[in-house]
C-alpha distance (Angstrom), angle and dihedral (degrees) to the residues before:
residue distance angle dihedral
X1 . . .
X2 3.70 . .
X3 3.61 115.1 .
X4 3.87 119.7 -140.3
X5 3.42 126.3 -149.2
X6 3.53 99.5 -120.3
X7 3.32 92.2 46.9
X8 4.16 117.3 113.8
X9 4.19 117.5 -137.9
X10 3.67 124.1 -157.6
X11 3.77 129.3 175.6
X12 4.28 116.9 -88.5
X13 3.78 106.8 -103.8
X14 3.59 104.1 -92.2
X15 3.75 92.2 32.7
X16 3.92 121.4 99.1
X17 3.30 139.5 158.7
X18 4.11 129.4 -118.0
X19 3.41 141.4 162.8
X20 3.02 117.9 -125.3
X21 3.95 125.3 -159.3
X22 3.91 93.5 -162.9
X23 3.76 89.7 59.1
X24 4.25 89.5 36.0
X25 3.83 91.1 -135.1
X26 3.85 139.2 46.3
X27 3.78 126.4 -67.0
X28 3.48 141.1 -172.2
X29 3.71 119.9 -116.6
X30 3.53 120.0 -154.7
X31 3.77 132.3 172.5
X32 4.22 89.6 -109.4
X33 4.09 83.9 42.7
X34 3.26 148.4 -89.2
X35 3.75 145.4 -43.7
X36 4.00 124.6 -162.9
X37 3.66 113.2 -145.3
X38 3.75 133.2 -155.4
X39 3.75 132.9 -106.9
X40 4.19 93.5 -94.9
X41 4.33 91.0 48.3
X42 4.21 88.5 43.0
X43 3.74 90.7 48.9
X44 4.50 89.7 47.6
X45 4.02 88.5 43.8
X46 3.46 100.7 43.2
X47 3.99 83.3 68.3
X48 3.75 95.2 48.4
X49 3.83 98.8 108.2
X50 3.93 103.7 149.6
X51 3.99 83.4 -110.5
X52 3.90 105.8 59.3
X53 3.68 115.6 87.6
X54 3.83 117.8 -136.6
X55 3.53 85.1 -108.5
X56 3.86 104.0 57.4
X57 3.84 90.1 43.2
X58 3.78 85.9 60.9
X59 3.77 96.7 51.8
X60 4.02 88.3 47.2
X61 3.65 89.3 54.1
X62 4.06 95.3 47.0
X63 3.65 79.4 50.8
X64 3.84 92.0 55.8
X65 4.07 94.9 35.9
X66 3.92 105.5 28.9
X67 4.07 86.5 171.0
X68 3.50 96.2 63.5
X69 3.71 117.3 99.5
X70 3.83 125.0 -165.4
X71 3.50 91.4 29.2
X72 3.76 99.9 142.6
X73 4.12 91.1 58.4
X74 3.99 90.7 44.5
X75 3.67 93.5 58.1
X76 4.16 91.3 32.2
X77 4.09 78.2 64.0
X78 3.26 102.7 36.8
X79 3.31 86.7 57.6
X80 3.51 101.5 50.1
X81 3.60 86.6 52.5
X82 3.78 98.5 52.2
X83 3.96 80.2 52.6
X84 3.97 94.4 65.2
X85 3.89 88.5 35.7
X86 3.83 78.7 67.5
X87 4.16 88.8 -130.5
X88 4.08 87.6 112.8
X89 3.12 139.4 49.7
X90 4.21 125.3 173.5
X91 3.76 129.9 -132.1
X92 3.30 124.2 -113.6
C-alpha cells in the first residue's frame, strides 16, 4: 500500500497499543500475540488516534525531533508497513 498524507490511520480492531513495563517499551498486542516495537515505531503509533491525519502526526513529531530529516517518508513507510503487519488500517 502507499500511504498518503492525508490519509488518517487507526489501529485494526483487535489491535492496541500498551506499554508495557516488563518489556520497558511499547508493544503491540494482538489476538495471535504480541510484537514490541522500537523507540522510532512507539513515537509514529503513539499518534495514531483514528483522528490524526498522517500528515499532522508528522508535523507533531518534527516538533518533538527538529534534527530529524526525512521524517515525512519514514513515517509514510512505516506506515505502510504497519498496514501489511495488519496493526493499521486507514479511514476512508
Amino acid at each position: 500500500m502507499h500511504v498518503q498524507p492525508g490519509q488518517v490511520p487507526l489501529f485494526r480492531r483487535g489491535y492496541r497499543l500498551q506499554w508495557e513495563a516488563t518489556q520497558n517499551g511499547y508493544v503491540i498486542l494482538y489476538p495471535e500475540g504480541m510484537a514490541k516495537l522500537n523507540e522510532s515505531a512507539s513515537a509514529i503509533l503513539t499518534l495514531v488516534d483514528g483522528n490524526k491525519s498522517v500528515a499532522e502526526m508528522v508535523t507533531e513529531l518534527q516538533a518533538r525531533f527538529p534534527q530529524a530529516e526525512g521524517l515525512e517518508e519514514d513515517v509514510l513507510e512505516f506506515l505502510a508497513l504497519a498496514y501489511a503487519q495488519k496493526w493499521v488500517v486507514f479511514r476512508d
